[in-house]
N, C-alpha and C positions, 0 to 999 in steps of 0.2 A: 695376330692371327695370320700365316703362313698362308699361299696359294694352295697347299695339297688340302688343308683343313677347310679353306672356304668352299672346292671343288666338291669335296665331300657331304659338305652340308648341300650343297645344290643338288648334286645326284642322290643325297635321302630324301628330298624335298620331292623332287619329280618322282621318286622311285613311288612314294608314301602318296601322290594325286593318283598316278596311274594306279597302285595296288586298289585303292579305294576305286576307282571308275571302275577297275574287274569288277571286283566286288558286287559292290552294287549291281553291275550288270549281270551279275553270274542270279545272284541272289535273288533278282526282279524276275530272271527265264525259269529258275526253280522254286518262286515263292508257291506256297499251297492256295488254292484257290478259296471263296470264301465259305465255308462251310454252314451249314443252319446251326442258328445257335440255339442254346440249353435257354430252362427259365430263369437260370441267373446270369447268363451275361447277359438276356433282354433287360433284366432289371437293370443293368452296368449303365446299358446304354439310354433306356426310357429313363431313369429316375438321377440320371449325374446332372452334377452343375455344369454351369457354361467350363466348355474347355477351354484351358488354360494355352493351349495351344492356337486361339486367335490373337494371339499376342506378337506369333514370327512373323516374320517383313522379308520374306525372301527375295523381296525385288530392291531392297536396300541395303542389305546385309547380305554379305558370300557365308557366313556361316551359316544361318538362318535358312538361307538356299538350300544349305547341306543338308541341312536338319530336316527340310521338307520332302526332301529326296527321298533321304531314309525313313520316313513316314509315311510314305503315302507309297513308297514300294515296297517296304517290308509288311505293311499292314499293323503299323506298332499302336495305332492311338489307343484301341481298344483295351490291348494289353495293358501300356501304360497307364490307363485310368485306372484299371481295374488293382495294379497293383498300386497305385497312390489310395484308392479305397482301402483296401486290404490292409495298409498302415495305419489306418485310422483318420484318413484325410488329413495330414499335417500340414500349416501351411508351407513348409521347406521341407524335404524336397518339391515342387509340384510335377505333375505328368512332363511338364517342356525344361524342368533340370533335369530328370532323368533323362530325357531324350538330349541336350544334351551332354551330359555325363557318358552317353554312352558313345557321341561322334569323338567327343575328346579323349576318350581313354582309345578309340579305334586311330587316333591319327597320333597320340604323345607315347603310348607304349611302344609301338613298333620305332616310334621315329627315337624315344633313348637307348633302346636295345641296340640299336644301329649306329649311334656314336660312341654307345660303351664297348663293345665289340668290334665293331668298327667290320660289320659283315650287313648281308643282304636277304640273311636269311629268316632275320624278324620280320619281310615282308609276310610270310607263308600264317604271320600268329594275330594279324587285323583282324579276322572274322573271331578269334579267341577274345582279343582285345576290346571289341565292341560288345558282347558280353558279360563282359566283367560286372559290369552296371548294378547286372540281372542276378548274378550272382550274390551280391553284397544287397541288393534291397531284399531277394526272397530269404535270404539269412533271415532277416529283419521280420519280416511275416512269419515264417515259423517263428520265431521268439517268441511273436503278439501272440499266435493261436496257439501255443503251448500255456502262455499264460490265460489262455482263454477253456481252457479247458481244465486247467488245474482244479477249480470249483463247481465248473458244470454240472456236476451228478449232484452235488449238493443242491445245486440253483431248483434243478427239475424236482427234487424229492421235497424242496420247500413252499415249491410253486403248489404240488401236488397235494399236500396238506392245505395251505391254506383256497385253494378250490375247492375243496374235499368238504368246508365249514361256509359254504356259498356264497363263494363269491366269484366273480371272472378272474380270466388268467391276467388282464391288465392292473387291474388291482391288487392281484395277487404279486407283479413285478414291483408295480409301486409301493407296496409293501417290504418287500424283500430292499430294494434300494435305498427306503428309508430308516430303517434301522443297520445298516450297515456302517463301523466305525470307518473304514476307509474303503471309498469305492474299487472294485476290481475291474477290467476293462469290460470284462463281462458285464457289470451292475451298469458302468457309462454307456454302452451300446445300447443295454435296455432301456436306459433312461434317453438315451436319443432316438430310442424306437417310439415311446410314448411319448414326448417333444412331437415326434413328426404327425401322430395319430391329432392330438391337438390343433397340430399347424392347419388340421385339415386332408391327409393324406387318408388314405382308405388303411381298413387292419392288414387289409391283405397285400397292397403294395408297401406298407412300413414293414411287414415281414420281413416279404420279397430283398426287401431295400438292406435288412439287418444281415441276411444269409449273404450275400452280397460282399456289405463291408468285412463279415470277417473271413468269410470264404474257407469255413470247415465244416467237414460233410456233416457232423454231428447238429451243430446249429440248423444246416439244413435240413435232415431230418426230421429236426424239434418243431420247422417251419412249416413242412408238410402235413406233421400233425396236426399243427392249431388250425389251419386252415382245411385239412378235411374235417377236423372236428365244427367247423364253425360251419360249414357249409351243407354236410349231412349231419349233423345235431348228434353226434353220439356222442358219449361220456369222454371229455376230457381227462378227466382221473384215470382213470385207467388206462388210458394211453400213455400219459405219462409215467406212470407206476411202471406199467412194461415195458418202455424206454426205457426208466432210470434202472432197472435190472439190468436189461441188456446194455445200457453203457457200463455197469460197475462189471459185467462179465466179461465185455471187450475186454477195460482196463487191467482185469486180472490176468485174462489170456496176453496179455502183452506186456505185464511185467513179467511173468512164467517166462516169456520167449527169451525176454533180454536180461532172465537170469542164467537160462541153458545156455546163451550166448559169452555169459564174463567167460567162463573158464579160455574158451578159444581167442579173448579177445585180451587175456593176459598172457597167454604164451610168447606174443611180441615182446613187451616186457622186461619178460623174464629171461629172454636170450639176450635182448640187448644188453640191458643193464644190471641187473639184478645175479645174474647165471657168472658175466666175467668180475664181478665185483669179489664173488663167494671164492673163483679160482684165485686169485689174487691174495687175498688173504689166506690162503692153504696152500698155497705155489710160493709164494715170496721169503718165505723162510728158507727154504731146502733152496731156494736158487741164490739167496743170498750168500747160504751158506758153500755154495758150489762156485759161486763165486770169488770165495775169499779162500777158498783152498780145500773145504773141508767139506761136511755132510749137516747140514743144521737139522739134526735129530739130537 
């Protein structure tokens, strides 16, 4: 390794501390302050496990330092629990890989873009880089709540039936979960919602706590139900009957949109590949043929 290569690495080295001090500094003068929160991030925050974030040692570790930096000026714990909830509480990633996943993608993207290129101008993409994280786990969240909804209207029109032959909606879950050949996240969530009822939790904080982990409005709404129904005593049935209409009418309305939408979203397509592929074969004769002297007709 050569003096010009080692120089280089030194000056992406300080280039890549200092961009991060801006950073942070810019980021800590225009963070948003903290806003009153909703009934479900109180749930986030009243009903989570011990954070995983008592674990850094910033007074032993320079990374760890890092990390607490950027935690406690960005305002991320919140966040990040709520989206290790949202996954389903896994034990890998937890809230303190994400966080950080997200100092090391902020300090290793800009610093290989800078020795591939061998420029200064990857400093400008750290706040992009940091990120990145957030990007690749909320993927992951809609996946879950996609599959979380895939049966839902069915979940509510079976719940609503077997209420309907008297019995409660708890029963009526544990019903539904136990004749199920293979559980859906949906059926796990509900059965970790009656787990927690069991453990001792109130119906109304296990709700709270379900809307929560999977963090789509739908389930929230279904959560508003039971407990206004539970609290002013009107008919469950019927609320859910007119939920499960208006979910299967949402669903229609929004396959209707993203069918008016194929057409515009094949015209890409069809110019790229599809449009020179067709000239090509209708073109290539007659150029063949004009190539080789003559008219290929």
């Amino acid at each position: 390794m050569n003096n010009e290569t080692i120089l280089m690495l030194i000056r992406a080295f300080l280039l890549i501390i200092g961009s991060v001090s801006v950073f942070m500094a810019l980021m800590n003068l225009f963070a948003p302050k903290e806003e009153k929160a909703d009934v479900v991030d109180v749930a986030v925050r009243k009903f989570r496990s011990s954070s995983s974030f008592a674990n850094l040692k910033p007074e032993d570790k320079l990374f760890d330092r890092l990390a607490v930096f950027s935690l406690q000026n960005f305002h991320l714990e919140q966040k990040l629990e709520e989206m290790h909830m949202q996954l389903g509480s896994p034990d890998k990633p937890q809230p303190v890989d994400i966080l950080y996943a997200k100092v090391i993608a902020a300090l290793a993207i800009p610093a290989a873009l800078m020795l591939l290129f061998q420029a200064f101008w990857p400093f400008f993409l750290i706040p992009v880089a940091f990120m990145v994280p957030d990007f690749i786990i909320k993927s992951k969240i809609q996946k879950r709540q996609a599959e979380i909804l895939g049966n839902f209207s069915t979940t509510v029109d079976l719940a609503a039936l077997i209420i309907e032959s008297g019995l409660d909606y708890l029963t009526a879950f544990e019903r539904i979960i136990s004749v199920a050949k293979e559980k859906t996240i949906l059926e796990l969530e509900l059965e970790k919602t009656i787990g927690e009822i069991k453990l001792g939790y109130s119906r109304r904080e296990a709700l709270e706590r379900l809307a929560a982990r999977t963090g789509v409005q739908e389930i929230r709404s279904l959560v508003s139900l039971i407990i206004q129904s539970d609290e002013l005593g009107t008919s469950l049935v019927d609320l859910l009957r007119n939920f499960s209409t208006d979910l299967r009418a949402s669903r229609l309305s929004k396959a209707e949109k993203l069918a008016a939408q194929a057409s515009t979203k094949m015209l890409f397509p069809l110019f790229i590949f599809i449009f020179p592929t067709i000239f090509i074969l209708i073109l290539s004769p007659m150029i063949g043929g004009l190539l080789s002297g003559g008219i290929g007709f």
